[in-house]
DSSP file (Angstrom, degrees, kcal/mol; ACC not computed):
  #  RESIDUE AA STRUCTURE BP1 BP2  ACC     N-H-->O    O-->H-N    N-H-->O    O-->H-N    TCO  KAPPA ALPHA  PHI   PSI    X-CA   Y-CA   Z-CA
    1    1 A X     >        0   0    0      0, 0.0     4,-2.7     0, 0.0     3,-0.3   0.000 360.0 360.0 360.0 -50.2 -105.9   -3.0  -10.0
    2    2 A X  T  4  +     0   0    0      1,-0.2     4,-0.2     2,-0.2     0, 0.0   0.310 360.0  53.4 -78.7  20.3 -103.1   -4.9  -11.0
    3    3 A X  T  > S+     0   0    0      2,-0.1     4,-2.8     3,-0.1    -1,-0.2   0.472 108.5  53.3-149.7 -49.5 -102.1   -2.9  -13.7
    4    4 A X  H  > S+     0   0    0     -3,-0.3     4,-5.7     3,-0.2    -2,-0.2   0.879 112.6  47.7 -67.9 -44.5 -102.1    0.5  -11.0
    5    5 A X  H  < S+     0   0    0     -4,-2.7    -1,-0.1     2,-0.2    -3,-0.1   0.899 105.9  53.2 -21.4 -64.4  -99.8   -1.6   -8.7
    6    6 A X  H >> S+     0   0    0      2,-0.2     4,-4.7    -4,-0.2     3,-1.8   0.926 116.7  46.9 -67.2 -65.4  -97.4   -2.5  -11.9
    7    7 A X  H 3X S+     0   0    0     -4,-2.8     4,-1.8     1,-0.3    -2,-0.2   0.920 114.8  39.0 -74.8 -30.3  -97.4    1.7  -12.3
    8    8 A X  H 3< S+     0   0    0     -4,-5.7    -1,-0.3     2,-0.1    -2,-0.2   0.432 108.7  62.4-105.5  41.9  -96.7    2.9   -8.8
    9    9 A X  H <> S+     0   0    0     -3,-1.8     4,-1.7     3,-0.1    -2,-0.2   0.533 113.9  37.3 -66.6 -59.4  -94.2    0.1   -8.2
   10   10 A X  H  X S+     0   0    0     -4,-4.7     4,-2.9     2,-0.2     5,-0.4   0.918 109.6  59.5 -72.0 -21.8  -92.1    1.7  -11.2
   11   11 A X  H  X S+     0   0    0     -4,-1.8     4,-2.8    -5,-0.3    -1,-0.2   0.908 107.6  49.6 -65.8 -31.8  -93.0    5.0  -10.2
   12   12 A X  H  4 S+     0   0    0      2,-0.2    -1,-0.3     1,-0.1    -2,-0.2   0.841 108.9  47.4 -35.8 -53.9  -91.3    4.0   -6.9
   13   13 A X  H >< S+     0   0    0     -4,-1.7     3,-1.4    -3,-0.2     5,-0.2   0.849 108.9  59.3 -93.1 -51.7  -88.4    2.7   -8.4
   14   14 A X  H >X S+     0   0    0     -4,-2.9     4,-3.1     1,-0.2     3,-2.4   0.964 112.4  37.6 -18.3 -71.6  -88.2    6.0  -10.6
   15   15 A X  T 3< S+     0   0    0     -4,-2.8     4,-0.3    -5,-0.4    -1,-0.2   0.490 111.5  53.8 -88.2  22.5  -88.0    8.3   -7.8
   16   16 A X  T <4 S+     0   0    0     -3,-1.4    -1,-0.3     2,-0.1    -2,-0.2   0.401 111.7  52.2-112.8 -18.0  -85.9    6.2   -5.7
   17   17 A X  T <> S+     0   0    0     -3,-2.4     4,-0.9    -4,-0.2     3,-0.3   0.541 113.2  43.8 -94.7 -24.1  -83.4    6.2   -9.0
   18   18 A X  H  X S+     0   0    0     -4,-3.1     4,-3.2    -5,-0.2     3,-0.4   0.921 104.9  58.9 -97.3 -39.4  -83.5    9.9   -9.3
   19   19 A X  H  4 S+     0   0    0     -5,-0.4    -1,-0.2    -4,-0.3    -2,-0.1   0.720 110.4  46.9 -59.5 -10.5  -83.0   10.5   -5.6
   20   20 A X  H  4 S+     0   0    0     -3,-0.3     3,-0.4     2,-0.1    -1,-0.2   0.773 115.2  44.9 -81.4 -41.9  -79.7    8.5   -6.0
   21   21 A X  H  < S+     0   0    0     -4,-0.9    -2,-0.2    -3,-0.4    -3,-0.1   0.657 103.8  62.8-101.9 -31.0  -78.8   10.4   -9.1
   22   22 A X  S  < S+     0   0    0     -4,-3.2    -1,-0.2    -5,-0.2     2,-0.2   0.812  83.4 102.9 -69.6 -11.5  -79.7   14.1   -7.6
   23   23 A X        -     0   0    0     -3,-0.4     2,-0.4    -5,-0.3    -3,-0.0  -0.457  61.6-147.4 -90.6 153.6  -76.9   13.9   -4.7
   24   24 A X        -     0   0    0     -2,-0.2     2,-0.2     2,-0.0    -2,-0.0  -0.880   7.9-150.4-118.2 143.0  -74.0   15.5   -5.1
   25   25 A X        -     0   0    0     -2,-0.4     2,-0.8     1,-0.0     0, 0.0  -0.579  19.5-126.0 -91.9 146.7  -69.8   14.8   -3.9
   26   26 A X        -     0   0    0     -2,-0.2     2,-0.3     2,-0.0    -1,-0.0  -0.812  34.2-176.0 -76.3 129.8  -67.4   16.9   -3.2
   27   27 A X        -     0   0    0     -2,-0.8     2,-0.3     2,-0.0    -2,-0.0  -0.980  10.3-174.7-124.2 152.3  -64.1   16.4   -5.2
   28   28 A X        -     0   0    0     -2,-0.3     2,-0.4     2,-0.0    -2,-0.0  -0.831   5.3-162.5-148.1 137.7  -60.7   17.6   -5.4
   29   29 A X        -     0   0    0     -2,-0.3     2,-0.1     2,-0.0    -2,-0.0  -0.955   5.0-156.3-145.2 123.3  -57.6   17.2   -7.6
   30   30 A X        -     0   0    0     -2,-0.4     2,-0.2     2,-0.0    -2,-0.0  -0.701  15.7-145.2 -97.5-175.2  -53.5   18.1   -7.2
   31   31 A X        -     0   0    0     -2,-0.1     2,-0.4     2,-0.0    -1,-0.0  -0.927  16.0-176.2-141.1 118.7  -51.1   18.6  -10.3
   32   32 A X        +     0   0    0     -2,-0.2     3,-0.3     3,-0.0    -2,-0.0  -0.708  32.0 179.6-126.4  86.6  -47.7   17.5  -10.1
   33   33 A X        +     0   0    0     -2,-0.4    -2,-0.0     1,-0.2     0, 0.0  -0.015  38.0  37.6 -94.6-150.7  -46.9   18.8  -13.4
   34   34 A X        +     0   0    0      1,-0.2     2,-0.7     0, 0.0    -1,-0.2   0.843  64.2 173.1  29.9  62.0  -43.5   19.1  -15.9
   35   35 A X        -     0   0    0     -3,-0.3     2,-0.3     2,-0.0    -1,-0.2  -0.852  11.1-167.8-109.5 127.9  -41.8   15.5  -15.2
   36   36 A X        -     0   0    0     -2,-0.7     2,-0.6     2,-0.0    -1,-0.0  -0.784   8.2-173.1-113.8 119.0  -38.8   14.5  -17.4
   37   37 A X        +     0   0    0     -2,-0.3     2,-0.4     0, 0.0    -2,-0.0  -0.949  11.5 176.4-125.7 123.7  -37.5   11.2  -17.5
   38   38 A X        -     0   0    0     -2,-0.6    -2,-0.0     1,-0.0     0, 0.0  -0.954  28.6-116.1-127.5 127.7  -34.2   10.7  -19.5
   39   39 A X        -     0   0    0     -2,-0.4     2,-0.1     1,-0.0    -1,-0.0  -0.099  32.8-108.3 -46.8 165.3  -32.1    7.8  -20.0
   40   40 A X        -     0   0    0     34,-0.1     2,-0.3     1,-0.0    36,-0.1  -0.259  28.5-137.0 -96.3-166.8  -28.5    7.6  -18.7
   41   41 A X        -     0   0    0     -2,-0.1     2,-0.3     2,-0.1    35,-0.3  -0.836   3.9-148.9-151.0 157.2  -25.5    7.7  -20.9
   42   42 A X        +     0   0    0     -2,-0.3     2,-0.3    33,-0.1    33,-0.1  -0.990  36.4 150.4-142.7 134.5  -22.4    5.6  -20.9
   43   43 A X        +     0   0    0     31,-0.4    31,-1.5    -2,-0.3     2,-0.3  -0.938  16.1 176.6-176.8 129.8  -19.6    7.7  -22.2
   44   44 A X        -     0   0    0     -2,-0.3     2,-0.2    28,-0.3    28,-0.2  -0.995   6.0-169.0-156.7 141.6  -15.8    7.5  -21.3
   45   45 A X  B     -A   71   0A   0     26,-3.1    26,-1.2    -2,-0.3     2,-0.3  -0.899  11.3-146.6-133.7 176.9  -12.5    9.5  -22.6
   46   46 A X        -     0   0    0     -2,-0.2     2,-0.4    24,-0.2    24,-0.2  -0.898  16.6-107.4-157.6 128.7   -8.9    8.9  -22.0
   47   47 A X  S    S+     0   0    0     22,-0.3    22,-3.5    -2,-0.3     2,-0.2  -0.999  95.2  28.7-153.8 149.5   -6.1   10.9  -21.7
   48   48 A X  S    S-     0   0    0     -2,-0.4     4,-0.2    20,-0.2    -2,-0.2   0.484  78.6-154.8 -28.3 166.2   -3.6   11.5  -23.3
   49   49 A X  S    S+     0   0    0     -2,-0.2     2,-0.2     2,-0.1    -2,-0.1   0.667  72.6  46.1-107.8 -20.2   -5.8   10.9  -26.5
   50   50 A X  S    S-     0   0    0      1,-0.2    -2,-0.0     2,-0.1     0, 0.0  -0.618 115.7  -8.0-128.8-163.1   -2.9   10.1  -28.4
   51   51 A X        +     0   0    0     -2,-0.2    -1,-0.2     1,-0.2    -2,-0.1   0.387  67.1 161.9  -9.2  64.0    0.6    8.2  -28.4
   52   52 A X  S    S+     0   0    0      1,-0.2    -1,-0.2    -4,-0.2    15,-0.1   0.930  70.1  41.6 -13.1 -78.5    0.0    7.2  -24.6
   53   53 A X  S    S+     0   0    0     13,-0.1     2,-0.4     2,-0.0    -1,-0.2   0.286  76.4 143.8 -83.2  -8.8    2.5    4.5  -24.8
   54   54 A X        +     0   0    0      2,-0.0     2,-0.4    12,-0.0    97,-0.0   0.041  15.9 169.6 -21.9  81.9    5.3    5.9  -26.8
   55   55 A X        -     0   0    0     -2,-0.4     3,-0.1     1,-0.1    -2,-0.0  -0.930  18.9-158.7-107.7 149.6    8.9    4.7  -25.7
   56   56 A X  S    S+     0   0    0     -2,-0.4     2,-0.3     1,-0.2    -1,-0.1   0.719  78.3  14.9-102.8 -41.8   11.8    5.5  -27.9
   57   57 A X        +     0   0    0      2,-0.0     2,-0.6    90,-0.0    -1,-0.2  -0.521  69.4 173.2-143.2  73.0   14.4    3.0  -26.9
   58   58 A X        -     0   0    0     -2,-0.3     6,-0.1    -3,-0.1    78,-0.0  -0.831  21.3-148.5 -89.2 120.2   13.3   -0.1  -24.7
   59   59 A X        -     0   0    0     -2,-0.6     2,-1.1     1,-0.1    78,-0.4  -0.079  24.3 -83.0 -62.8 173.4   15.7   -2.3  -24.2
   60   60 A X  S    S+     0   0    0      1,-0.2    79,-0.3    79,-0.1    78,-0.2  -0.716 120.3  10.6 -66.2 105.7   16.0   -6.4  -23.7
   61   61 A X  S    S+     0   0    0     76,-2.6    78,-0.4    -2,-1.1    -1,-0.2  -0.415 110.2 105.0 148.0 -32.2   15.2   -6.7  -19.8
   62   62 A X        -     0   0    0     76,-0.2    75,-0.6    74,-0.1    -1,-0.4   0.422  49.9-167.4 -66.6-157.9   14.2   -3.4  -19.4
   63   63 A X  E     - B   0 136A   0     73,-0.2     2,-0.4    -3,-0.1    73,-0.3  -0.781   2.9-162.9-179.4 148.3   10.4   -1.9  -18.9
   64   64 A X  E     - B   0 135A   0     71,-3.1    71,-1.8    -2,-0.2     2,-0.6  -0.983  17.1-133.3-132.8 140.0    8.9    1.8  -19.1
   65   65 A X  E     - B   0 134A   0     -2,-0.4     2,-0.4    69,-0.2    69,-0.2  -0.951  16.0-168.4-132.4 149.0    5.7    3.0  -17.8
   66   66 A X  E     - B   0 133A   0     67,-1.5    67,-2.4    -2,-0.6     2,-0.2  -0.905  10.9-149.3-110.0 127.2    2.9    4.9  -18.7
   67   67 A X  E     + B   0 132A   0     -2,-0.4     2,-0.2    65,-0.2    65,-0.2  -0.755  15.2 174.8 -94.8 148.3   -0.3    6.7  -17.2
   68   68 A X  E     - B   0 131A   0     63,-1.3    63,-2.3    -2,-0.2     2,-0.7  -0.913  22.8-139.7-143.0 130.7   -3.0    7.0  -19.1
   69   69 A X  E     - B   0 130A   0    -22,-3.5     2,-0.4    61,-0.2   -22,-0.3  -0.766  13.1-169.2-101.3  89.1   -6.1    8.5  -17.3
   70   70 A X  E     - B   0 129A   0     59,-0.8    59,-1.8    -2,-0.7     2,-0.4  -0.411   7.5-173.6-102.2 103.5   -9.6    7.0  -18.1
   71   71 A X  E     -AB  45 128A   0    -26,-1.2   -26,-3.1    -2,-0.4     2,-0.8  -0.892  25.5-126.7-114.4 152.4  -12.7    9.1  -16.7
   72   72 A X        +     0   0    0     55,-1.2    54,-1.8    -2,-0.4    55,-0.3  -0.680  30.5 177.9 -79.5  95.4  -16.5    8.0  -16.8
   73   73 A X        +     0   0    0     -2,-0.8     2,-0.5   -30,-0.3   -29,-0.2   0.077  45.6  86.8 -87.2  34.7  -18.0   10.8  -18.3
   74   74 A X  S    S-     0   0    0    -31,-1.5     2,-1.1    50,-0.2   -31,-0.4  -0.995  86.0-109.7-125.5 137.1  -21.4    9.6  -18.5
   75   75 A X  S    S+     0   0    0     -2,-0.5     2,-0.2     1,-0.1   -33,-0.1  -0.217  93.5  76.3-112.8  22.5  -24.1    9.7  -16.1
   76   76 A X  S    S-     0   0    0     -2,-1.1    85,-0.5   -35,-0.3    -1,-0.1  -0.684  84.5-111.3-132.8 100.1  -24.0    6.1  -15.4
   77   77 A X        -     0   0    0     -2,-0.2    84,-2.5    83,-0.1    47,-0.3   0.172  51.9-169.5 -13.4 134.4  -21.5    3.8  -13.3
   78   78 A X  E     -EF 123 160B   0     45,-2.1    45,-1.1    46,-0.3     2,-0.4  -0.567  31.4-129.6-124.4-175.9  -19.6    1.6  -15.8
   79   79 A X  E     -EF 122 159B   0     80,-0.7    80,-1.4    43,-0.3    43,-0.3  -0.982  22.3-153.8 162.3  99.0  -17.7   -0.8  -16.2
   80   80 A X  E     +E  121   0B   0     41,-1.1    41,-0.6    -2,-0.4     2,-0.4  -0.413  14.2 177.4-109.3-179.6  -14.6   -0.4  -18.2
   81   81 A X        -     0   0    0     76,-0.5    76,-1.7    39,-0.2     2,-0.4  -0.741  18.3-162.4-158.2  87.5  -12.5   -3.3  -20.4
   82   82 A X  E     +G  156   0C   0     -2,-0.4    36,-2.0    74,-0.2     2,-0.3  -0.709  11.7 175.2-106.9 160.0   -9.3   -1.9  -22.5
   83   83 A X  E     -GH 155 117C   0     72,-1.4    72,-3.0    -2,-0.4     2,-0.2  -0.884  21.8-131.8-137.0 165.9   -7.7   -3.7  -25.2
   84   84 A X  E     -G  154   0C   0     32,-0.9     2,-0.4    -2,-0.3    70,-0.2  -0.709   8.5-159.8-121.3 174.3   -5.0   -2.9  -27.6
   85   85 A X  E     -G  153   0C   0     68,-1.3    68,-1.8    -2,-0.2     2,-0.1  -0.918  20.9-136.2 179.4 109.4   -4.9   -3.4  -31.7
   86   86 A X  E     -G  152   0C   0     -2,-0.4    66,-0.3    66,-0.2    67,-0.2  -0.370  20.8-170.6 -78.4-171.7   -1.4   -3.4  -33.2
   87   87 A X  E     -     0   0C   0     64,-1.3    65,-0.2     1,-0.6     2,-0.1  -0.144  61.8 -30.0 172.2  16.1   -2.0   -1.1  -36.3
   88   88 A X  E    S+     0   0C   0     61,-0.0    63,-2.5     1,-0.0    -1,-0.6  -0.310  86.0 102.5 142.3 166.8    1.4   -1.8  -38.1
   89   89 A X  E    S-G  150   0C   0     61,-0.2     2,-0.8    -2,-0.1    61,-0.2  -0.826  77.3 -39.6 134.8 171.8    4.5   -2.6  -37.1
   90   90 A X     >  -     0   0    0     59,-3.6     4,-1.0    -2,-0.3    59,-0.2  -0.912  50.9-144.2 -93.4 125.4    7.1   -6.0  -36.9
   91   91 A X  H  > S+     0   0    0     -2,-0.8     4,-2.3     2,-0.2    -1,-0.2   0.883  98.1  47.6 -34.2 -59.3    4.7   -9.0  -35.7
   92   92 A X  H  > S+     0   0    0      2,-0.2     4,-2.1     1,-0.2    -1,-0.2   0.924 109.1  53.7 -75.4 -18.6    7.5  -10.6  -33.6
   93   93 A X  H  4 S+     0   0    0      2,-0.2     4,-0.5     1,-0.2    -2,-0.2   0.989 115.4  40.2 -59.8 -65.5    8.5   -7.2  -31.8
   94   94 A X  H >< S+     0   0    0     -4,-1.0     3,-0.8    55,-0.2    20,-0.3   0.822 114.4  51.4 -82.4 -30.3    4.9   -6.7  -30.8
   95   95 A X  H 3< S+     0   0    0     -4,-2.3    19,-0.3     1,-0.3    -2,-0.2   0.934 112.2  47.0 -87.5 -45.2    4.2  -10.5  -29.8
   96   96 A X  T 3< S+     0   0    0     -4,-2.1    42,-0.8    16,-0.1     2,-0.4   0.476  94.1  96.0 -70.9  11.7    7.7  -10.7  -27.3
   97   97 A X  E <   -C  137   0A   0     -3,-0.8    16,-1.4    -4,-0.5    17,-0.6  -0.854  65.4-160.3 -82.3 132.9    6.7   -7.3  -25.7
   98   98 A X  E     -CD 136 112A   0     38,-0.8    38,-2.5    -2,-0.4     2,-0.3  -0.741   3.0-145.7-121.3-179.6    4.7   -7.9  -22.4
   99   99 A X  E     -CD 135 111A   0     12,-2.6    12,-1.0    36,-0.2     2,-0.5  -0.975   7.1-159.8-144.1 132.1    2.5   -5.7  -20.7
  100  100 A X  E     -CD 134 110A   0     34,-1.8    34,-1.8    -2,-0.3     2,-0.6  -0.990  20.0-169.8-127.7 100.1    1.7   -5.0  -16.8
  101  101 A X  E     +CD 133 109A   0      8,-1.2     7,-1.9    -2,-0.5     8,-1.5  -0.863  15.6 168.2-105.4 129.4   -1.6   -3.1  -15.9
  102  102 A X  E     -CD 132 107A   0     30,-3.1    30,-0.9    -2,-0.6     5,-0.2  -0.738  22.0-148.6-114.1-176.3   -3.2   -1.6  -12.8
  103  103 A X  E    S-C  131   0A   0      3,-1.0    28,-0.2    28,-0.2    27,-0.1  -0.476  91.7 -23.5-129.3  47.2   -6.4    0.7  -12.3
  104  104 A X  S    S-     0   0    0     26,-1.1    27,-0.1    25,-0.1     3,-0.1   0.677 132.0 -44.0  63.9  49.0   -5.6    2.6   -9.5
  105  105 A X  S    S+     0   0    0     25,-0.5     2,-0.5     1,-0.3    26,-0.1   0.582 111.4 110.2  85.7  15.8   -3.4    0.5   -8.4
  106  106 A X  S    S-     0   0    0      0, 0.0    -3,-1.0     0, 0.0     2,-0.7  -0.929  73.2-107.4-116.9 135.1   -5.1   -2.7   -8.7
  107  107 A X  E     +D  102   0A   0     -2,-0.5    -5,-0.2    -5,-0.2     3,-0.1  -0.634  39.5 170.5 -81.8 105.4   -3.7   -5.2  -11.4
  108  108 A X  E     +     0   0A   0     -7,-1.9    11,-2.2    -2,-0.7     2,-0.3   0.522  62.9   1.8 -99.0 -40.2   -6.0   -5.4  -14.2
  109  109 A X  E     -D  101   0A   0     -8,-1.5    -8,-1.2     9,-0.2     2,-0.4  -0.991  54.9-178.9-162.8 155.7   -4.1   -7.6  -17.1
  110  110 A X  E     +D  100   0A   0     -2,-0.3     2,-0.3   -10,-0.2   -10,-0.2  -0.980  48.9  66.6-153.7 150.2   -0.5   -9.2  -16.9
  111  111 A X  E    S-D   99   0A   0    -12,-1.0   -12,-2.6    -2,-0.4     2,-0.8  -0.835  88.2  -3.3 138.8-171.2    0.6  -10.9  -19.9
  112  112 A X  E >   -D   98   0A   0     -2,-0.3     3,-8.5   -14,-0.2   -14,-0.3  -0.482  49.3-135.1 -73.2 125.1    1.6  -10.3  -23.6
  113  113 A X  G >  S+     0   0    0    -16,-1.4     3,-1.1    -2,-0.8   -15,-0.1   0.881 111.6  66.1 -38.0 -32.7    1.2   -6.2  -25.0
  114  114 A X  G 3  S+     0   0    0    -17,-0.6    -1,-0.3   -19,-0.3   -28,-0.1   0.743 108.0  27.4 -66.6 -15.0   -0.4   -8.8  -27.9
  115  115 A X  G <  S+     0   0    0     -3,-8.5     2,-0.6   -20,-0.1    -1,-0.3   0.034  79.5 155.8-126.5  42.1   -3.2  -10.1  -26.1
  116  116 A X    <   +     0   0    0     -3,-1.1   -32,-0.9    -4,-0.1     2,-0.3  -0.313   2.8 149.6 -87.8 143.6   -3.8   -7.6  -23.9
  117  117 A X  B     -H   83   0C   0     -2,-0.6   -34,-0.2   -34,-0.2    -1,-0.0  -0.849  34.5-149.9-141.6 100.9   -7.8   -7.6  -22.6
  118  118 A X        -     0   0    0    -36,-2.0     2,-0.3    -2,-0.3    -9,-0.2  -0.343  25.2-109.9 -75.7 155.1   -7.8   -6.0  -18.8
  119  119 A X        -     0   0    0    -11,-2.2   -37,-0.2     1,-0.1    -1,-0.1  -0.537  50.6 -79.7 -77.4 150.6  -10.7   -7.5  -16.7
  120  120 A X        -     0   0    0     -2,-0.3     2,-0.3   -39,-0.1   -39,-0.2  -0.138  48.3-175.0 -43.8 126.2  -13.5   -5.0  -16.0
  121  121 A X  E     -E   80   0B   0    -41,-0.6   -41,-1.1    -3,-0.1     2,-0.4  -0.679  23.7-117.7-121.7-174.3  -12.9   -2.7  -13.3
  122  122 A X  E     +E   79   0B   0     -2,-0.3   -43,-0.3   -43,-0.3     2,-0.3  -0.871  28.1 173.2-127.4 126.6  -15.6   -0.1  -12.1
  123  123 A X  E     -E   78   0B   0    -45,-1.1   -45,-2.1    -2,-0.4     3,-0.1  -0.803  27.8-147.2-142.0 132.9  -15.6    4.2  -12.2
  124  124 A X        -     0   0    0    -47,-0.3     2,-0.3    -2,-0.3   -46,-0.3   0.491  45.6 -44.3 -98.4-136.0  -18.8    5.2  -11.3
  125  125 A X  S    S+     0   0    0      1,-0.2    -1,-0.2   -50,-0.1   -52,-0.2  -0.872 128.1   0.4-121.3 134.6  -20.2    8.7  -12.9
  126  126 A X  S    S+     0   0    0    -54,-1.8    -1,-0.2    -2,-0.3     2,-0.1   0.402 108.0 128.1  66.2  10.4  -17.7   12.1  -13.3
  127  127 A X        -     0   0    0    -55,-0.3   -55,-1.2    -3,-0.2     2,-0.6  -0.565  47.3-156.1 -74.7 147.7  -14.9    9.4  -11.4
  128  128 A X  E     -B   71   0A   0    -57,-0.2     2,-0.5    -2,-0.1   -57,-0.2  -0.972   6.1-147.0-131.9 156.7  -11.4    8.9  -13.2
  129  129 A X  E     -B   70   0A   0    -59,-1.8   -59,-0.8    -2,-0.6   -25,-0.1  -0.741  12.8-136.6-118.7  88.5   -9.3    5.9  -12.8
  130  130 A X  E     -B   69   0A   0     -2,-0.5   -26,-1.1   -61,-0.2   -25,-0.5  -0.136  27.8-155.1 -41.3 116.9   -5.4    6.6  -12.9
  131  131 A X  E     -BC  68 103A   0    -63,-2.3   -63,-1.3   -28,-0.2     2,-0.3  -0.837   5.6-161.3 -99.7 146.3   -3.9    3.3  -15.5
  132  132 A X  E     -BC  67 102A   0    -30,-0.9   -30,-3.1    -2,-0.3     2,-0.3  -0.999   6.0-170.5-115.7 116.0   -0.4    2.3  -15.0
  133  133 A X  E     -BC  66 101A   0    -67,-2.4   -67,-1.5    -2,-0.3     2,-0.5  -0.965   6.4-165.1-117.4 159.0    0.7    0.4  -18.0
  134  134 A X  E     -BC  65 100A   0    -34,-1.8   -34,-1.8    -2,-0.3     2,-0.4  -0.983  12.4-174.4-136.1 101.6    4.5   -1.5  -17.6
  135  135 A X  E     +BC  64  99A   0    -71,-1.8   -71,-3.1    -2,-0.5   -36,-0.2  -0.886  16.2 169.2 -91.2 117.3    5.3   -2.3  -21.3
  136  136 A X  E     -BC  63  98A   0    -38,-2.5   -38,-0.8    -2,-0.4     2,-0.4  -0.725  33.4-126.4-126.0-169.1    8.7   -4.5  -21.2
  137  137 A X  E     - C   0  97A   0    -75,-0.6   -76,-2.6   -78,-0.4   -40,-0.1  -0.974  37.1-112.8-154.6 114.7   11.2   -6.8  -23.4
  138  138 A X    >   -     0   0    0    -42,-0.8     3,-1.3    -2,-0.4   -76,-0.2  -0.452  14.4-131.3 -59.9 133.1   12.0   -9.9  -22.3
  139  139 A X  T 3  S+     0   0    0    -78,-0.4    -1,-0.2   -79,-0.3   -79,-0.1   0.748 114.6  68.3 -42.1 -22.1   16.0   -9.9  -21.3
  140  140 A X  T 3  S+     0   0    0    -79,-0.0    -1,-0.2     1,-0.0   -80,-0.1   0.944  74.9 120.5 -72.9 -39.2   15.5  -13.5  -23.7
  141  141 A X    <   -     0   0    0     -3,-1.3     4,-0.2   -45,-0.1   -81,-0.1   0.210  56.2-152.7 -34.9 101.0   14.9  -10.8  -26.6
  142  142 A X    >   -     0   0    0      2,-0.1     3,-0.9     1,-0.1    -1,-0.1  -0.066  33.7 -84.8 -72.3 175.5   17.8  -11.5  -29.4
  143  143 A X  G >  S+     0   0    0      1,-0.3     3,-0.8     2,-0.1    -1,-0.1   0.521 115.6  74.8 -65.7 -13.6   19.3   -9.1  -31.8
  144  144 A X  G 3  S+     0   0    0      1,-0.3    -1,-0.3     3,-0.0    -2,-0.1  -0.060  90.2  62.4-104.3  43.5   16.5   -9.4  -34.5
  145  145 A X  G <  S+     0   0    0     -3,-0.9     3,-0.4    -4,-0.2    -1,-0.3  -0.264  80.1 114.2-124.8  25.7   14.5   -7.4  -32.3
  146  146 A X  S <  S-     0   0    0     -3,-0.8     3,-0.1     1,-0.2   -53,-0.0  -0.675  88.8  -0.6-109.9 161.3   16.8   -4.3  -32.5
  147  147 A X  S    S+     0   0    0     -2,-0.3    -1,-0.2     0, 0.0     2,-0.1   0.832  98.9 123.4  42.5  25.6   15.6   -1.2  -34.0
  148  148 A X        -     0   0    0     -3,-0.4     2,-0.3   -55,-0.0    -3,-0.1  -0.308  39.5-173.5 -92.4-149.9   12.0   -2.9  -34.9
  149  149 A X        -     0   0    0    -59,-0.2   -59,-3.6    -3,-0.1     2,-0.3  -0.915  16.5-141.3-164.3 170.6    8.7   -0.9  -33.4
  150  150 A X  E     -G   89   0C   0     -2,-0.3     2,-0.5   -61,-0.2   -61,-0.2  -0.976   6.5-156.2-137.7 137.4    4.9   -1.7  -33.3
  151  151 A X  E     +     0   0C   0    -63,-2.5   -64,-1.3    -2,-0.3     2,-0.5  -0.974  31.7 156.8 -98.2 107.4    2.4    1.0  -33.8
  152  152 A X  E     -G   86   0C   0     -2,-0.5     2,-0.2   -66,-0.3   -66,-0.2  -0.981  34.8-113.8-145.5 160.3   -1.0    0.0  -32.1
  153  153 A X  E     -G   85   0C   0    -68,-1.8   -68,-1.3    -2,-0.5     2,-0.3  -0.573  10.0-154.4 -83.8 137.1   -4.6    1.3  -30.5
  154  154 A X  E     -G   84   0C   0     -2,-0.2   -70,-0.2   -70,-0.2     2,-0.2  -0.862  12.3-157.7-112.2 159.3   -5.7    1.0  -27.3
  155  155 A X  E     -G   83   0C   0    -72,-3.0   -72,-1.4    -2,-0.3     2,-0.4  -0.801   6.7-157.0-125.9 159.8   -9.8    0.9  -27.0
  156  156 A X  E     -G   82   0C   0     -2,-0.2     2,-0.8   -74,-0.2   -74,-0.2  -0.922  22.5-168.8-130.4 106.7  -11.1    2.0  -23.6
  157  157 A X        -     0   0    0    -76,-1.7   -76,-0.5    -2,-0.4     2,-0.3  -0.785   1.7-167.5 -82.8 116.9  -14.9    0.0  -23.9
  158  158 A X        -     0   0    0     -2,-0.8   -78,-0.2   -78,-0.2     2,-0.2  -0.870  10.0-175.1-109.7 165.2  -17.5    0.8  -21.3
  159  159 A X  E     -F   79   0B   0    -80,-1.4   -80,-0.7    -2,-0.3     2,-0.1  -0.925  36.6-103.0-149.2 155.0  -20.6   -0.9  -20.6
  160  160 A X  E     -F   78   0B   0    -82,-0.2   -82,-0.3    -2,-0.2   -83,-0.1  -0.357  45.6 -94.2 -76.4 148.4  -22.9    0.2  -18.3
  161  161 A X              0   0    0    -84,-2.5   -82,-0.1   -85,-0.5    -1,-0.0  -0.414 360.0 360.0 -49.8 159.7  -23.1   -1.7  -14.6
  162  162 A X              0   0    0     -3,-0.1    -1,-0.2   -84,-0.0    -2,-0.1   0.258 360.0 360.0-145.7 360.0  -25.3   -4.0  -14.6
């Protein structure tokens, strides 16, 4: 007797396990297919590309200026930083020359053409930013500063915003 119990207790349980397993759901599925994810780019040029800053005859007191145009061609706001690198040239001629910059009209570096490092300004992505640079000779400049020159690079660094 207890043993017929035992078997239609599981037989219960059986067909109470299959009636769970026989029903059926509806279900349904979208497609959102071909998604591209690409990093941004930080990428900037400068123009003119070459001898920007070129004056032929600056005198003691005087100053000359020069535009040079820097646009963000890279697909991410930046944050740009130029510096200069003399590259030959008389060492005290390039250390008495001083140097005036804006960024569209905002002043960016003041100081010596030797040290120059502008603070970071901002162009956001396909943006250009007119530079004004005001290269002078101190009036204090003496006569063994005549006919010397400095040759140097300017670097335009960008870094992405962050």
């Amino acid at each position: 007797m207890k043993r017929r119990i035992v078997v239609a207790a599981c037989a219960v349980a059986l067909g109470f396990a299959c009636l769970g397993g026989a029903g059926a759901f509806f279900t349904g599925r979208a497609e959102v297919p071909e998604n591209v994810i690409r990093a941004g780019a930080v990428a900037v040029s400068a123009e003119p590309t070459s001898a920007a800053l070129s004056i032929d005859a600056l005198a003691p007191g005087g100053s000359c200026e020069r535009v040079v145009t820097v646009a963000n061609t890279g697909s991410l706001p930046s944050t740009v930083v130029v510096t200069g690198a003399k590259k030959a040239g008389i060492t005290d001629f390039y250390n008495a020359l001083t140097c005036e910059v804006t960024a569209d009209g905002v002043p960016v570096y003041s100081g010596p053409l030797a040290e120059l490092r502008t603070v970071p300004f901002e162009i956001a992505p396909g943006a250009r930013a007119r530079m004004t640079f005001a290269v002078g000779l101190p009036a204090s400049a003496g006569n063994d500063l005549a006919g010397d020159y400095v040759k140097l690079t300017l670097y335009f660094d960008a870094e992405q915003v962050h």
